[in-house]
C-alpha positions in Angstrom: -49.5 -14.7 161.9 -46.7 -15.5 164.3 -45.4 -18.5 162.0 -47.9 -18.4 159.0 -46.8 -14.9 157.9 -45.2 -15.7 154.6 -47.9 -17.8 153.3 -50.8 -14.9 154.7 -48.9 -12.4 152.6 -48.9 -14.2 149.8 -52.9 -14.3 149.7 -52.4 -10.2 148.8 -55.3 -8.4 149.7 -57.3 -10.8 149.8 -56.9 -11.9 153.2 -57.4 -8.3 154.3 -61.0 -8.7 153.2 -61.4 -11.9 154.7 -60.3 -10.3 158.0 -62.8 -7.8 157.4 -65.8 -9.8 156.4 -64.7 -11.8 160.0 -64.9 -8.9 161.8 -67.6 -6.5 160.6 -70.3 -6.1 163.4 -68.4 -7.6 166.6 -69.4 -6.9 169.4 -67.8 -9.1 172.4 -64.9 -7.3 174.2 -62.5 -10.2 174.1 -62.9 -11.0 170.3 -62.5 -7.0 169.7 -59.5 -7.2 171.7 -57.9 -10.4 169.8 -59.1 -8.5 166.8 -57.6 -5.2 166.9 -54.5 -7.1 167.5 -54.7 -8.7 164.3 -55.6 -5.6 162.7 -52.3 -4.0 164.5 -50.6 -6.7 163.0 -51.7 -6.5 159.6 -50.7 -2.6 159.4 -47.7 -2.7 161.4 -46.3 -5.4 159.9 -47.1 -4.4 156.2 -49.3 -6.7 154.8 -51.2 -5.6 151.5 -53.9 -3.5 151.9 -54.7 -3.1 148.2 -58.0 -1.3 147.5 -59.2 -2.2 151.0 -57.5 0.3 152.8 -60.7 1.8 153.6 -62.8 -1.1 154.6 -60.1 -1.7 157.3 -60.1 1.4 158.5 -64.1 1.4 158.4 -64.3 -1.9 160.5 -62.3 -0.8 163.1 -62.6 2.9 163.3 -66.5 2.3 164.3 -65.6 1.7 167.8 -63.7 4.9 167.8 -63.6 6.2 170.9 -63.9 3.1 173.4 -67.0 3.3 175.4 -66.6 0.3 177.3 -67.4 0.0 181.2 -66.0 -3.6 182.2 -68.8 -5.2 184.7 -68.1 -5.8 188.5 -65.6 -9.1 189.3 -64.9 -9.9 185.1 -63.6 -12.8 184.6 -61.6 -11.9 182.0 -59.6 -8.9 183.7 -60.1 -6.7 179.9 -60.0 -3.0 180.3 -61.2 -0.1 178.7 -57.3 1.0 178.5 -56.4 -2.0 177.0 -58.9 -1.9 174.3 -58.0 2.4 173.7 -54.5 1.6 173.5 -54.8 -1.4 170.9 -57.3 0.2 168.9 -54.8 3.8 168.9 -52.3 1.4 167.4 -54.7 0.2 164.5 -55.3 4.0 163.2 -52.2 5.6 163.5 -49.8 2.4 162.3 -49.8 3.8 159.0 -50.6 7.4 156.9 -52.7 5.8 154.4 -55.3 6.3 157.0 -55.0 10.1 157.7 -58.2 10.9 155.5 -60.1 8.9 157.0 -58.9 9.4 160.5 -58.6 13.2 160.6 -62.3 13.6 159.7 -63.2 11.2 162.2 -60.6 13.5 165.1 -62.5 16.4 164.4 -65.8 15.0 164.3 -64.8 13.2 167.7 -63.7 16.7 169.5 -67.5 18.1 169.4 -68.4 15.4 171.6 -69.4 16.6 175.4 -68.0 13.0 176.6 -64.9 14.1 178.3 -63.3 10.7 177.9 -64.0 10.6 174.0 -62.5 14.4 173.4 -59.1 13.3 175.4 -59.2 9.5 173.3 -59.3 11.3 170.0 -56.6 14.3 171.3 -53.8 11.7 172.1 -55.0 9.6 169.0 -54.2 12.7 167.1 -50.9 13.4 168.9 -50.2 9.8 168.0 -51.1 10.0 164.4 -49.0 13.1 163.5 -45.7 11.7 164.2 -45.9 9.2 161.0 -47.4 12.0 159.0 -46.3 14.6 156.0 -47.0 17.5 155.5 -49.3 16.4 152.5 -51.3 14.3 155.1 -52.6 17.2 157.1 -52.9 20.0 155.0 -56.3 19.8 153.7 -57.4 19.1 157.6 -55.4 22.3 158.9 -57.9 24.9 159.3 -60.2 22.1 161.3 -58.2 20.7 163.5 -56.6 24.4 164.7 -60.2 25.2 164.9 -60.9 22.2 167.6 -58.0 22.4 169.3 -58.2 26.3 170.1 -61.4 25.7 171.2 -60.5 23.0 173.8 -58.0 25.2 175.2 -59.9 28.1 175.3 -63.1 26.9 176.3 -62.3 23.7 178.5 -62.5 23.3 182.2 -60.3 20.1 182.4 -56.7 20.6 182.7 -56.4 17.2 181.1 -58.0 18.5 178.1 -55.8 21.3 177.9 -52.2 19.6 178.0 -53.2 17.1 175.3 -54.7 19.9 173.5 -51.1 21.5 174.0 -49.3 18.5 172.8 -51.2 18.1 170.1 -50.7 21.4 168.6 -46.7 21.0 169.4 -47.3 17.5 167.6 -48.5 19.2 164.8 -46.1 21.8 164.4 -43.3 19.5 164.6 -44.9 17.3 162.0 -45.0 20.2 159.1 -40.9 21.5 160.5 -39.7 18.3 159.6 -41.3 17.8 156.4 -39.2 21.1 155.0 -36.6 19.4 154.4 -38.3 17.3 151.9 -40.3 18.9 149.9 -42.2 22.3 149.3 -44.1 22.0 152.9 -43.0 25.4 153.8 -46.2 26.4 152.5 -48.1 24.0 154.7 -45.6 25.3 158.4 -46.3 28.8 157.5 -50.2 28.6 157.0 -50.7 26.7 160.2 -48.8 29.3 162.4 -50.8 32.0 160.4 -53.8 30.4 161.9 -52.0 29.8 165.8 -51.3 33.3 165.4 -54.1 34.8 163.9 -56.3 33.3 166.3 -53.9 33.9 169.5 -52.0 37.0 169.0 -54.6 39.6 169.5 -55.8 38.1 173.5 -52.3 39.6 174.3 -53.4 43.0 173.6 -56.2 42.2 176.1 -54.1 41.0 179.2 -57.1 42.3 181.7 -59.0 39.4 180.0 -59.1 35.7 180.4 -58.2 34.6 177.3 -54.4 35.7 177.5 -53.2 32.5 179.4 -54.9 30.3 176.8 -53.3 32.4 174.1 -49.6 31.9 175.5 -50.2 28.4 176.0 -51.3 27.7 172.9 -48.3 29.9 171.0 -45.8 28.3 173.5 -46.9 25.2 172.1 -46.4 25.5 168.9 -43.1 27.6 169.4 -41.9 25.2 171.0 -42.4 22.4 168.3 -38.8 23.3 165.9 -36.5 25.9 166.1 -38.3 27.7 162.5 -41.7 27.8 164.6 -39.8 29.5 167.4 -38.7 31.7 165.2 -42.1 33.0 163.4 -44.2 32.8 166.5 -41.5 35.1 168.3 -41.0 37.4 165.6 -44.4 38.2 165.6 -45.4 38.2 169.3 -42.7 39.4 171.3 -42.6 42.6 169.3 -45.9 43.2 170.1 -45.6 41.9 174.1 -43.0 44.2 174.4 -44.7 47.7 173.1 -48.0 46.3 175.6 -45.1 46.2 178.6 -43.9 49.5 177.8 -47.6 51.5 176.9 -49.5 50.1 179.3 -48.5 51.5 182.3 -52.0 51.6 183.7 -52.8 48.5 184.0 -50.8 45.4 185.7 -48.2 44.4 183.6 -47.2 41.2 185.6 -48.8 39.0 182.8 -46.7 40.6 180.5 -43.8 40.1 181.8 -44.8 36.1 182.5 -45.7 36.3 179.3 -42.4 37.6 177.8 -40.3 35.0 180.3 -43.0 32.0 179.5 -41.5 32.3 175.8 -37.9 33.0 176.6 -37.6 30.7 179.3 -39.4 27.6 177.7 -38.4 27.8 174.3 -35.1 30.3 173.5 -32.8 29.5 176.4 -31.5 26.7 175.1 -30.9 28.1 171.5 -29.7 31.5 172.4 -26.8 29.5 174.6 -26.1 27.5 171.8 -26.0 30.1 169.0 -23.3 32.7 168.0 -23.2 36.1 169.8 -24.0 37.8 167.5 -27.4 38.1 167.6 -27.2 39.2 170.8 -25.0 41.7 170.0 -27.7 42.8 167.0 -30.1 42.8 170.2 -27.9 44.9 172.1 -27.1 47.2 169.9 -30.7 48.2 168.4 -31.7 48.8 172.0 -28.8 50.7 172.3 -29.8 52.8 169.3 -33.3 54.1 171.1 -31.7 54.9 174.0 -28.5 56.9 172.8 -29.1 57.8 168.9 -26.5 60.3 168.7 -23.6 58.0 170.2 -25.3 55.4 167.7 -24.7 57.7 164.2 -21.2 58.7 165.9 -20.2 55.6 166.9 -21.0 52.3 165.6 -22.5 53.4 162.2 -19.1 52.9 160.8 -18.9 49.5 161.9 -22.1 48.4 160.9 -20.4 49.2 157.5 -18.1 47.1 157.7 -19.8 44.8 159.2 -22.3 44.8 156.1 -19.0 44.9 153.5 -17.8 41.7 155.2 -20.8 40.1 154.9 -21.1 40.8 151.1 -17.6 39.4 150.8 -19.2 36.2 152.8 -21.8 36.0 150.1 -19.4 36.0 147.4 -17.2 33.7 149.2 -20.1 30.9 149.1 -21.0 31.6 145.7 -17.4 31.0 144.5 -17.8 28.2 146.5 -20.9 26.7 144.9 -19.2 27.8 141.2 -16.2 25.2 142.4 -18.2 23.0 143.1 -20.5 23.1 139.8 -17.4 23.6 138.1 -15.9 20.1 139.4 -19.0 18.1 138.8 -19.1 19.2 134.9 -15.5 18.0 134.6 -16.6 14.7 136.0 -19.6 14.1 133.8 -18.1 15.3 130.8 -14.6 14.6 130.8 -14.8 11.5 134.0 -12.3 14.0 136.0 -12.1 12.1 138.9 -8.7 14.0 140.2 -10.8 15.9 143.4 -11.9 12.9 144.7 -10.1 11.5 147.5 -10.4 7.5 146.5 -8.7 6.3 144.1 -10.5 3.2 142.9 -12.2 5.3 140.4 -11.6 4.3 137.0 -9.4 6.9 135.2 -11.9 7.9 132.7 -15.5 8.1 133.2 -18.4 8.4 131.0 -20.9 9.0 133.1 -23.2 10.9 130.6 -22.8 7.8 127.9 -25.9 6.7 126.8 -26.2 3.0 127.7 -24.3 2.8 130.5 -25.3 1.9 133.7 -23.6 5.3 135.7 -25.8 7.7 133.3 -28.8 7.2 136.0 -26.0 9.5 138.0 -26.9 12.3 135.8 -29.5 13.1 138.6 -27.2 14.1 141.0 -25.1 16.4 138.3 -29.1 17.9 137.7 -29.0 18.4 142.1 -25.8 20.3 141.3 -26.0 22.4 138.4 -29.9 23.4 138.3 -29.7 24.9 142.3 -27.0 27.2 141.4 -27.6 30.9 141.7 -28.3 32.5 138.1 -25.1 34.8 139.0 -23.4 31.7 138.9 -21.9 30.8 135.6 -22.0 26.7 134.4 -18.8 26.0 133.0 -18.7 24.5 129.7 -22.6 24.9 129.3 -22.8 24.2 125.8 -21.4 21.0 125.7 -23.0 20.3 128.8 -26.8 21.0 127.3 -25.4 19.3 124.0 -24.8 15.9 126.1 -28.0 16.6 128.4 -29.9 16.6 125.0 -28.5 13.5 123.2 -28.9 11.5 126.5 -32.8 12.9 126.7 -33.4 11.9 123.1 -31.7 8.4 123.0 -31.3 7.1 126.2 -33.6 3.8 127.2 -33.7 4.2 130.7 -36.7 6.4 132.3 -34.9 7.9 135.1 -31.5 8.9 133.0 -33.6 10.4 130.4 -36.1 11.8 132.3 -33.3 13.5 134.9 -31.6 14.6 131.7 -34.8 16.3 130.6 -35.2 18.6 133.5 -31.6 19.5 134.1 -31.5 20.6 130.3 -34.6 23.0 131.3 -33.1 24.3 134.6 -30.1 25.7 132.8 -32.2 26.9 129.6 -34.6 28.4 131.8 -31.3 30.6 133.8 -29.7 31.3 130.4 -29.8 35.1 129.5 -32.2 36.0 126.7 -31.1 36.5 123.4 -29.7 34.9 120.3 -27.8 32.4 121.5 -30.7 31.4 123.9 -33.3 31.7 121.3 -30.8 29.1 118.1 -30.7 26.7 121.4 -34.4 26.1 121.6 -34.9 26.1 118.2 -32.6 23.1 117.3 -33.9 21.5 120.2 -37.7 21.7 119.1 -36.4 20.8 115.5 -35.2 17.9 116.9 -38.0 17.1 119.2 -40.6 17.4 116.4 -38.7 15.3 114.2 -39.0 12.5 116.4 -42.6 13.4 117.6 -43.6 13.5 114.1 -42.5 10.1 112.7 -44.9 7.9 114.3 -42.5 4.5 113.9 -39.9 6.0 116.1 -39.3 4.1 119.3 -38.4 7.0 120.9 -41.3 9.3 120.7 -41.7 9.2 124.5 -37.9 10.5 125.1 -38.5 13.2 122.9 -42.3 14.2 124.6 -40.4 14.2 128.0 -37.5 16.6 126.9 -40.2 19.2 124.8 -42.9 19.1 128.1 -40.0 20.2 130.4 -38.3 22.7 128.2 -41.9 24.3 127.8 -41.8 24.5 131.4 -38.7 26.1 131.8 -40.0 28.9 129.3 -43.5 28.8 130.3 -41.9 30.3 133.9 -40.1 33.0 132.7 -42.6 34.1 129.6 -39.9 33.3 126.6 -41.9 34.2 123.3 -40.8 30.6 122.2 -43.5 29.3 124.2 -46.2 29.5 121.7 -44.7 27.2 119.7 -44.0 24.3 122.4 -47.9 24.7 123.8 -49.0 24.6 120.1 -47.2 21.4 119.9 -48.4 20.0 122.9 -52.0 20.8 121.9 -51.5 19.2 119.0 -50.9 15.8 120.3 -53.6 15.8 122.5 -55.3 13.8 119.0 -52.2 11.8 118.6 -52.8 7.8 119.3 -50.1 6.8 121.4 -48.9 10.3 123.4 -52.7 11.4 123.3 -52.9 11.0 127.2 -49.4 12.0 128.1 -50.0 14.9 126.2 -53.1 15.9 128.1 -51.1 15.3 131.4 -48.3 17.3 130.6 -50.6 20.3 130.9 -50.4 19.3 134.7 -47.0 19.4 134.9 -47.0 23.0 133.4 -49.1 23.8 135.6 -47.9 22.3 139.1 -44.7 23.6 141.3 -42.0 21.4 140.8 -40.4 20.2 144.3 -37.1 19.2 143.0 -36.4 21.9 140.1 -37.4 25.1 138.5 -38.9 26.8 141.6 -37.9 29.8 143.3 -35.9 27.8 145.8 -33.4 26.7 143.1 -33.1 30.3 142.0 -35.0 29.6 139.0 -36.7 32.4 136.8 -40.3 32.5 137.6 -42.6 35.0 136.8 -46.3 36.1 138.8 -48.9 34.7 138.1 -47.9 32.7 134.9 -50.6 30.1 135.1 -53.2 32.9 134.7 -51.4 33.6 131.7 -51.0 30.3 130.4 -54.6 29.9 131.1 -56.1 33.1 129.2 -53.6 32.5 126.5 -54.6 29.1 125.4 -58.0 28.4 126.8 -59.4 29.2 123.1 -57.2 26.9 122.0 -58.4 24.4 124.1 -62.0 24.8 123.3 -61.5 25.6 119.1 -59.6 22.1 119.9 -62.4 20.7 121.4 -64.5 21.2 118.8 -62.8 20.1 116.1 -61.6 16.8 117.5 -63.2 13.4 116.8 -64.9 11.8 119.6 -62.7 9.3 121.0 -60.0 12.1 121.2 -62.3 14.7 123.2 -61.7 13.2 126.7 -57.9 14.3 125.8 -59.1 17.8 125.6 -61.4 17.4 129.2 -58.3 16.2 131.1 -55.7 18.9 129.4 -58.9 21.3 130.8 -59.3 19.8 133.8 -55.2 19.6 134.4 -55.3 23.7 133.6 -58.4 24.5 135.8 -57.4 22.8 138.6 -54.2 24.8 139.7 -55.8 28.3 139.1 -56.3 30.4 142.3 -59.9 30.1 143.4 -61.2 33.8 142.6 -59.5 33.5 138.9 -61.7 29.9 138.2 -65.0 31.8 139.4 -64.3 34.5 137.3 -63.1 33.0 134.0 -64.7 29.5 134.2 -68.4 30.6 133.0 -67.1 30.8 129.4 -65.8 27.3 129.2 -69.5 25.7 131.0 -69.8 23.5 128.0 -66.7 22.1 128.3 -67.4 21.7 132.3 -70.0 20.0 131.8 -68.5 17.2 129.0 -66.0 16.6 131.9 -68.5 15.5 134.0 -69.5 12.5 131.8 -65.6 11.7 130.6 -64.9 8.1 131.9 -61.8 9.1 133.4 -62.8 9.7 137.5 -59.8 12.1 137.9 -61.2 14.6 135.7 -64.4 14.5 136.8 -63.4 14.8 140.6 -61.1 17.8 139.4 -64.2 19.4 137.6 -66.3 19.1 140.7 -63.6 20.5 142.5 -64.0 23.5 140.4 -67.4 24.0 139.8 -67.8 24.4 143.6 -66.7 27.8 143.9 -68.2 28.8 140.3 -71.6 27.6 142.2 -72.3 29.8 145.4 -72.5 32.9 142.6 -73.4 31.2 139.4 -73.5 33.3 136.3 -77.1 33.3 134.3 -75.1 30.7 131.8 -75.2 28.0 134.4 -78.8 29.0 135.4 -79.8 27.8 131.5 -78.3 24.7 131.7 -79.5 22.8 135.2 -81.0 19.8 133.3 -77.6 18.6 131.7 -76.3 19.9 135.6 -78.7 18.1 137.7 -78.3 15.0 135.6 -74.2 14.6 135.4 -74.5 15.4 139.4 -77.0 13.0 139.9 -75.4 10.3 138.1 -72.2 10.7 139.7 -73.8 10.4 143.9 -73.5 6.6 142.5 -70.1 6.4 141.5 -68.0 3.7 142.5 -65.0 6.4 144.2 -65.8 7.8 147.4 -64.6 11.3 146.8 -66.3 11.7 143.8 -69.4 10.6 145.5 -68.8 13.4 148.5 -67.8 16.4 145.7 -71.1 15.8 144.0 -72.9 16.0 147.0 -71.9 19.0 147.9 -72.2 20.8 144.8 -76.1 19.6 144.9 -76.0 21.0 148.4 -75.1 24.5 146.8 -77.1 24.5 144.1 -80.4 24.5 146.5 -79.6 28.1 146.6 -80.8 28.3 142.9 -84.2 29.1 141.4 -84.5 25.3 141.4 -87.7 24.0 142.9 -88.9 22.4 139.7 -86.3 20.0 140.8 -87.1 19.4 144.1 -89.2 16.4 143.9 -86.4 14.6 141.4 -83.5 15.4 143.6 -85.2 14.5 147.3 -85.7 11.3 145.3 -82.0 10.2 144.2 -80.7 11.4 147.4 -82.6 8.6 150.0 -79.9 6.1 148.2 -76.7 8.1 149.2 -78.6 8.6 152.9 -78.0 4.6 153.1 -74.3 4.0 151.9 -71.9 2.4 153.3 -69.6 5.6 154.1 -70.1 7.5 157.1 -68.4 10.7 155.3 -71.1 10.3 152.3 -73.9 9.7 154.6 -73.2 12.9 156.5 -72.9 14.8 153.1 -76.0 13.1 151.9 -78.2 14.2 155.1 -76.8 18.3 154.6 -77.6 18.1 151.2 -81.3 16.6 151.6 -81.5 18.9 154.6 -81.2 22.2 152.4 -83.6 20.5 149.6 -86.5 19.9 152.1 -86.3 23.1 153.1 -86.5 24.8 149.7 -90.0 25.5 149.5 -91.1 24.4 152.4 -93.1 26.7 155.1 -90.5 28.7 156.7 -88.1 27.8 154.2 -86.3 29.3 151.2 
């Protein structure tokens, strides 16, 4: 690997396997050590994985945690550090891993081996720091759940601090994934959790759990300025009305309490911030101690205070309008007068179709489409006229696409009326012209443009929305856009990171996928129906694509009337839909409505078949859902089912072993003396 690396590359994958073929079943501590080095190689130095990603992580992940005692006098000097350490390099060199690895963490922290609980604690602290946001958040809830537990429960104060660094690690790991995306979300849940699970023991300071509690909020408080500021928000109100009510009782924790946070985590940032939130400090605490001098006094310049600040608002959105209002002139017009070099040709066309610079049209779409709706878009028709001639004509994917979606962030900010309403309607007219001619070369352009304007209207209920959906269901038949069609019911349904979301000030309306959904569900199945068979599995994944972003209590509520469909999905060839069904026949199964109870043969079968499937996940998602139909009147199938689960009890996946044995578990019981 040292001078060989070019040529092992080149063997792709391939050698990846051949690695782990070599190594599967080792035993010997100085071949594991030469081989985790390899391994640590192979991941840190970014050779192809390919669809062996898990296998690699399999073969080494079995020694996970080291239980190695090295014999008196070894020869060979190897330790159990050395082997930790290597092997902590092999599972956290890269984030393809976290699925497999977080699983394996939690697992790993019920274990009553001390040694094995503070292994799998720094492996976690390790992990996080080459994680998303996107990486962690299905594990969330279980990993707070172990850590809180080590800290509240555990008698080793070695245990504790890397249960402390952990959670900081995590909390870090979701701050700085803000700025990228929409992981917000994912930062705020967690610290719903630390606090939910934390802030009520400081009530309680006569009990032992409130040093745990303050530990564990510390930690995370002290992860990013944003978690400092939502973990004190919500505790030191609370610490402070316990200081000043409980008079009875000692208030020395309190008070360490109140000094642990300030001390530890806001010293630094109150020192380095403006006074004025000092003075906002100040002065409310000045208001419950003197009201009257408060109204007299310093009402009036809270007025101005709050007139100035208005005048600051409208100073940055004249600001932002400037700014908008230079980038127009540059795309339209190739203005280039504002900028300071002057190597800029005098006249650019930056929005020509066919020329390289148009892929800059998606920094004008950064621009324009995160303006405030206050904020007027200079020259906006000819701007959305250029945006849709580059969308309809342009070769390149990321010009026209980029075009696509800043012509729906400013139609879906444009006031409603006439002028809105003539907009669309050319733009569909022009859309379906090239949809409908089945020769034209630039049927894809056109799909691209129609998909994203339906979003833009979709968000803010337009009437005109009717029409695009009606178009889009009506390609789900079409030859060539048949699939694209059925995914573009995903992108209607999903948030949007980089446009039309709430961030960007766009227009969007509650609960508009519930709407979307009980509009055109009939649709879907009437659809359905009609369509010839090779086109039906376009109708499944548009289903599965609208299903699957519904809140949980709306799919167990409306899902029963579209079991037929459900159940198709669960024999379409395409595994995406049929992991996305199982996903939502889950909840629809702990309360099943009598429909589903009339149809367990077709249910028992799809299920069945798919514990065999070649993907993992699907063979996990089916597992489960046979572990919750054992709650069913369902003992004719006992027999049958205890049968077809003994093969997933031997497969090769530890995560669908350990579903396999719960499943089989609730089956032998049904019936059984004792049992259900």
């Amino acid at each position: 690997m040292e001078t060989r690396e070019a040529e092992l590359k080149g063997l792709g994958a391939d050698f990846v396997f051949g690695f782990v073929q070599s190594m599967d079943g080792e035993r010997d501590p100085r071949n594991l050590l030469l081989a985790f080095q390899v391994a640590k190689n192979i991941i840190h130095r970014g050779y192809e994985l390919g669809s062996f990603t898990e296998e690699m992580f399999e073969v080494t992940s079995c020694y996970f945690p080291i239980d190695f005692a090295p014999p008196p006098n070894d020869p060979h000097g190897i330790t159990r550090e050395e082997l930790v350490v290597t092997l902590r390099d092999v599972l956290v060199g890269t984030p393809k891993f976290a699925e497999f690895l977080l699983p394996l963490i939690i697992e790993k922290l019920d274990s009553d081996v001390q040694s094995a609980k503070l292994d799998s604690l720094q492996t976690l602290t390790a992990c996080v720091t080459g994680y998303e946001h996107k990486d962690l958040a299905e594990f969330l809830g279980g990993l707070w759940a172990s850590l809180r537990r080590e800290v509240f429960q555990t008698a080793s104060e070695k245990i504790e601090s890397a249960s402390l660094a952990a959670v900081t690690a995590l909390t870090s790991c979701l701050s700085r994934s803000v700025l990228k995306s929409d992981s917000e979300d994912s930062l705020h849940s967690f610290l719903e959790l630390v606090l939910k699970g934390c802030k009520h023991h400081l009530c309680e300071p006569d009990l032992k759990l409130v040093w745990p509690s303050a530990k564990l909020l510390q930690a995370a408080c002290s992860a990013s300025n944003r978690a400092g500021h939502i973990i004190t928000s919500a505790v030191m109100p609370l610490l402070t009305e316990q200081y000043h009510s409980r008079t009875e009782v000692t208030t020395d924790p309190l008070v360490s309490c109140i000094f642990y946070f300030f001390l530890n985590v806001n010293l630094v940032s109150l020192y380095l911030s403006s006074n004025s939130l000092a003075v906002v400090e100040c002065v409310g605490a000045l208001a419950e101690l003197y009201p009257a001098t408060f109204i007299a006094k310093l009402i009036p310049k809270l007025k101005t205070e709050i007139f100035s600040g208005n005048n600051k608002i409208q100073k940055k959105y004249m600001l932002a309008g400037q700014t908008a209002s230079r980038a127009v002139s540059l795309f339209l017009d190739g203005d280039v007068s504002f900028l300071p070099d002057n190597s800029f040709p005098s006249h650019l066309q930056l929005l020509k179709v066919g020329i390289l610079s148009s892929q800059l049209v998606c920094l004008l779409m950064a621009c324009v489409c995160t303006l405030p709706r206050s904020v007027e878009v200079p020259q906006i028709d000819r701007l959305l006229s250029q945006l849709e001639e580059m969308s309809c004509t342009c070769s390149h994917q990321l010009s026209y696409s980029s075009a696509a979606k800043c012509f729906a962030g400013l139609v879906n900010k444009r006031p409603q009326g006439d002028s809105l309403d003539r907009l669309i309607q050319g733009t569909m007219a022009r859309v379906c012209s090239e949809l409908d001619s089945t020769s034209s070369p630039l049927r894809s352009q056109a799909f691209t443009l129609m998909i994203w304007v339906a979003k833009a209207l979709l968000l803010r209920y337009h009437p005109l929305i009717t029409t695009l959906t009606d178009k889009l269901f009506s390609l789900l038949t079409d030859d060539h856009l048949g699939l694209l069609a059925a995914d573009g019911f995903s992108l209607l349904m999903t948030d949007s990171v980089d446009i039309l979301n709430r961030s960007c000030h766009a227009d969007v309306r509650i609960m508009y996928r519930q709407r979307f959904f009980s509009e055109n569900s009939p649709k879907l199945v009437q659809g359905f129906n009609a369509a010839r068979q090779e086109k039906k599995p376009n109708y499944l994944k548009a289903l599965s694509n609208i299903v699957e972003k519904l809140p949980k209590q709306v799919q167990v509520t409306e899902l029963p009337a579209l079991l037929s469909l459900l159940l198709e999905a669960l024999s379409c060839p395409d595994q995406g839909v049929q992991l996305s069904t199982l996903s939502c026949l889950q909840p629809v199964l702990v309360d099943p409505p009598p429909a589903l109870i009339q149809q367990l043969e077709a249910l028992f079968s799809r299920l069945l078949a798919l514990t065999s499937s070649p993907s993992m996940n699907m063979r996990i998602a089916s597992l489960r859902c046979i572990k919750t139909i054992s709650h069913f009147p369902v003992l004719p199938f006992r027999a049958r089912v205890l049968r077809a689960l003994a093969r997933p009890l031997d497969d090769r996946k530890r995560l669908v072993r350990q579903e396999a044995v719960q499943a089989r578990a609730e089956w032998f019981l049904l019936g059984s003396p004792g049992g259900r």
